[in-house]
C-alpha positions in Angstrom: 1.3 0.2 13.4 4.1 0.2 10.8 5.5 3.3 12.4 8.2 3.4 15.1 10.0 6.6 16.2 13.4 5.4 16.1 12.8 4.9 12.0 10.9 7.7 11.2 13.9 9.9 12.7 16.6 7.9 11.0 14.6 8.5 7.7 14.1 12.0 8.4 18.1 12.8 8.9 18.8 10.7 5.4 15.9 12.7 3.4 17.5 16.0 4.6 20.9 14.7 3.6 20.1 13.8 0.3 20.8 16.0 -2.8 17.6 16.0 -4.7 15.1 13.8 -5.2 15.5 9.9 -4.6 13.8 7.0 -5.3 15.2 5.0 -2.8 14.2 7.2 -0.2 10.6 7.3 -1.5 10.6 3.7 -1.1 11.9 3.6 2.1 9.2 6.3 3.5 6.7 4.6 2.2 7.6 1.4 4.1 7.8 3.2 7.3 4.1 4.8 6.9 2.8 1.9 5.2 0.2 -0.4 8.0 2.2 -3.3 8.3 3.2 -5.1 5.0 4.4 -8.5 4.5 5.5 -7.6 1.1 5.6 -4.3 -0.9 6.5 -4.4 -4.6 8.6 -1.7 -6.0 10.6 -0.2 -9.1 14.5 -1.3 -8.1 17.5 -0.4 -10.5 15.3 -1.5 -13.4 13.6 -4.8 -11.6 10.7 -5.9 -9.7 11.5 -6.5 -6.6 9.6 -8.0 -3.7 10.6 -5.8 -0.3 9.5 -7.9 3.0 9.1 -4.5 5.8 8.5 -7.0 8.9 9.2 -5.9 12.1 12.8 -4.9 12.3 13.8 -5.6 9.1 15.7 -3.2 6.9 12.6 -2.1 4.4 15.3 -1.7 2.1 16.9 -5.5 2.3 16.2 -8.6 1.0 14.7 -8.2 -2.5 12.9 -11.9 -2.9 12.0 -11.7 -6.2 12.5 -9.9 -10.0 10.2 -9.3 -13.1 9.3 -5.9 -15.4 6.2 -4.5 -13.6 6.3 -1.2 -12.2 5.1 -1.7 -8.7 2.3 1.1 -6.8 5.3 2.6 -4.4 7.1 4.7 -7.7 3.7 4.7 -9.5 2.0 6.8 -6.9 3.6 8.2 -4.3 7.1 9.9 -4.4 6.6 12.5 -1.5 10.8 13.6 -2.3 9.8 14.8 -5.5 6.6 16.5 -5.4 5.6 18.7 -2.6 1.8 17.1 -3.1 2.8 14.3 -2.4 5.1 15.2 0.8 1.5 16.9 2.0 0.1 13.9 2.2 2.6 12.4 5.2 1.5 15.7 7.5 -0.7 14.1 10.4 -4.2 15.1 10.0 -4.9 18.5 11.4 -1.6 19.5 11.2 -0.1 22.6 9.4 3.0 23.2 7.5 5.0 26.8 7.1 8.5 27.5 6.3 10.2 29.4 3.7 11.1 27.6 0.2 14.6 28.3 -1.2 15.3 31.7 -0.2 18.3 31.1 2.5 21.6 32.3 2.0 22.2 28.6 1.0 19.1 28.2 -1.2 17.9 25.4 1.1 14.4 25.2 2.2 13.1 25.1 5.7 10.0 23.6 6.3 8.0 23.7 9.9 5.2 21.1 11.1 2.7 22.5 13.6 -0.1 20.9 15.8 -3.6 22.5 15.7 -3.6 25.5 17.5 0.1 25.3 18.6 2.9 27.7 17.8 6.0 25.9 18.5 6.7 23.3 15.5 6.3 19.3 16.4 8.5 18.8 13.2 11.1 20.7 11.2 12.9 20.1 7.9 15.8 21.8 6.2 17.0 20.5 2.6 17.9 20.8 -0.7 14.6 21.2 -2.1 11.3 22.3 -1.0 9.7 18.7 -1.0 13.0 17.3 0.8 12.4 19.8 3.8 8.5 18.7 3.7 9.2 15.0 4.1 12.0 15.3 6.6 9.7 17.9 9.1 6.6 15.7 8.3 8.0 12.2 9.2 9.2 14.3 12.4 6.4 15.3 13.2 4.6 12.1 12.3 7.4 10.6 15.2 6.1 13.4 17.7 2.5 11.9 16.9 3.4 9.0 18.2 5.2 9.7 21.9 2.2 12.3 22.4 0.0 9.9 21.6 1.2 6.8 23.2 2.0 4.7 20.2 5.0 2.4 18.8 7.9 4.4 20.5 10.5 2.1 18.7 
């Protein structure tokens, strides 16, 4: 599994830190959710580049390669700009609640629940409502995996 809690945490605090959307970020989520690539391709500052996301390797490092295609990552899944796509990092079964933009600060606030559970398993706060999805949904994807035994970093 491509997923380790000591990433998805790290990723969590830098989505909720960010201003807006970011490509970067996108890129670097999908990385960490991804099964275990040897390569990803990606849209990069106006180049292809080739990411290797081995085991402990910075997702973000190392571009191997350029060209002009636009590679799937961009194409298809931006989860810090579309709250659609931030859905679709919530562990199955899972349900979402949280208030969008109406704090003093305008921030959103964004809670992950388990089935049947009142107490969240993830939270988010951020800039914008699909910021604060992300962030509590890759928490709560990291709670996933020390309550179910998995890659605990």
């Amino acid at each position: 599994m491509a997923e380790n809690l000591a990433e998805l945490l790290a990723l969590a605090e830098r989505v909720e830190a960010a201003a807006g959307p970011d490509r970067e970020l996108d890129a670097a989520v999908a990385v960490a959710i991804s099964p275990e690539p040897t390569a990803r391709v990606i849209w990069w500052k106006g180049e292809r580049r080739f990411l290797n996301a081995g085991p402990g390797r910075n997702p973000m490092a190392g571009a191997l390669g350029k060209g002009t295609q636009l590679g799937w990552i961009f194409q298809l899944f931006r989860p810090t700009h579309s709250l659609d796509a931030a859905m679709a990092l919530v562990p199955e079964g899972n349900w979402p609640e949280g208030s969008l933009g109406t704090h003093k600060d305008q921030r959103s606030s964004i809670e992950i629940h388990a089935p049947d559970a009142f107490d969240p398993i993830g939270t988010g706060w951020a800039a914008t409502p699909a910021l604060a999805l992300t962030a509590a949904a890759l928490r709560a994807r990291a709670a996933t995996l020390t309550n179910d035994g998995g890659d605990n970093g």
